[in-house]
C-alpha positions in Angstrom: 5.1 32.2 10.7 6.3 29.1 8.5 5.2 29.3 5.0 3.3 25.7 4.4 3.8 24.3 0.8 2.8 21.0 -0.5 2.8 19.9 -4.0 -0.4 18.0 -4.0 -3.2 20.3 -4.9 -5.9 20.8 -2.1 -8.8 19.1 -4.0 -6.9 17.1 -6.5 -7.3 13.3 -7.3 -3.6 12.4 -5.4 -4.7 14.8 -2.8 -7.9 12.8 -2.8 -6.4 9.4 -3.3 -3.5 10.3 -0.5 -6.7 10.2 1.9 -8.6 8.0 1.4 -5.7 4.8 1.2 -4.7 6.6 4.7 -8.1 6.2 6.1 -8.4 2.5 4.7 -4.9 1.4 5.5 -5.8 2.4 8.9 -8.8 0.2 9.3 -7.3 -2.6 7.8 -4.0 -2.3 9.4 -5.8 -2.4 12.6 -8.3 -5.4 11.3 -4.5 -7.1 10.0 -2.9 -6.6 13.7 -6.4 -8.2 15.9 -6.7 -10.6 13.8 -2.7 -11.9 13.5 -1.9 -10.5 16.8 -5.2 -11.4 18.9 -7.3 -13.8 17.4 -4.0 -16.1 16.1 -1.2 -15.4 18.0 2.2 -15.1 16.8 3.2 -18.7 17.7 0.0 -19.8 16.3 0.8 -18.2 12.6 1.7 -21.0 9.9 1.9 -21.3 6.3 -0.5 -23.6 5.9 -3.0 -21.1 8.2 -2.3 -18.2 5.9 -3.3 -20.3 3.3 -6.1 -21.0 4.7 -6.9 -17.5 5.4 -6.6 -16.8 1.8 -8.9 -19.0 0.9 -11.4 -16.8 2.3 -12.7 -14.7 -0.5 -13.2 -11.3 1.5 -9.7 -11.9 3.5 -7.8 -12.5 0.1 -9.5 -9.3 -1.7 -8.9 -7.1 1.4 -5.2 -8.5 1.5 -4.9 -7.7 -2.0 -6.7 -4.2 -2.0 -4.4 -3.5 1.4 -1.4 -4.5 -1.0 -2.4 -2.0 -3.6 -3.4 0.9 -1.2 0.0 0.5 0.2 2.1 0.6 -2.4 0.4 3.9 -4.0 -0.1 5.5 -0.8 4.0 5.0 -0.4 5.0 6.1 -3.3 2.7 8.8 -4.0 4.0 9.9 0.0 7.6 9.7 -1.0 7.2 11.4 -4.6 5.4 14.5 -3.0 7.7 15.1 -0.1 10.4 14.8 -2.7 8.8 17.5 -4.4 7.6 19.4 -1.6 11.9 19.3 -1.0 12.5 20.6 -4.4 13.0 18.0 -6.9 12.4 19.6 -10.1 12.6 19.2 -13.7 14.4 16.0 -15.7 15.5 14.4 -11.7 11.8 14.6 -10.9 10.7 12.9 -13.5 13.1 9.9 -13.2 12.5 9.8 -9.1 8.4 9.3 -10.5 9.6 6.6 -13.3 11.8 4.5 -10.6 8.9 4.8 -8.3 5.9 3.8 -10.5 8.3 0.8 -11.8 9.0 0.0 -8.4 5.4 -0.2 -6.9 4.3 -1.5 -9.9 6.9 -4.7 -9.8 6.2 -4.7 -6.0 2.3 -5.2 -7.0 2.8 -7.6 -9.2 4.5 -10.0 -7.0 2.4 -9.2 -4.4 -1.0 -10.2 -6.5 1.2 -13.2 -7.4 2.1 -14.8 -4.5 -1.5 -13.9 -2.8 -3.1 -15.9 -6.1 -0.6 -18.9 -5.1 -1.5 -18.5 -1.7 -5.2 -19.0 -2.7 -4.5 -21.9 -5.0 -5.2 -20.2 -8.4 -1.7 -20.2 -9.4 
């Protein structure tokens, strides 16, 4: 039988937060793909309908909050199976620095763009 090993501790706050952005990435990712794929369809998506869109106070927040979600739930992902692969000591702490800069700056431009899209930039 395989030995199972993961670095995230059964219990933990990552262990916790890895769950709980999976479970709400799903139900917005499937809210995301009705509404752009079902309700508007494809040919029916503008600029100036997205901006509308996130003009709506609950669409812009979820947008957002699906934006942040994301970006941890990735990264978080990628750090622990690096880990789970071996990455140890000073490599493992650079991999986390590069990554936590990187969905940071991603983040950041992502709150941006969604606050010009609304008009508050």
């Amino acid at each position: 039988m395989a030995e199972r090993y993961s670095s995230f501790t059964t219990g933990g706050t990552a262990w916790f937060l890895q769950r709980v952005t999976a479970a709400f990435l799903i139900v917005v990712l499937a809210f995301h793909f009705f509404l752009l794929h079902f309700v508007n369809h494809a040919s029916e998506i503008t600029f100036a309908g997205t901006q509308a869109r996130m003009e709506n106070i609950g669409y812009f927040l979820t947008m957002v909050l699906f934006l942040i979600a994301g970006a941890f739930h990735g990264v978080n992902g990628v750090y622990n199976a690096l880990v789970n692969q071996g990455l140890s000591g000073t490599p493992k702490k650079v991999v986390l620095a590069v990554l936590v800069i990187a969905a940071g700056l991603l983040i950041v431009q992502g709150v941006w763009v969604a606050l010009v899209m609304r008009g508050m930039i």
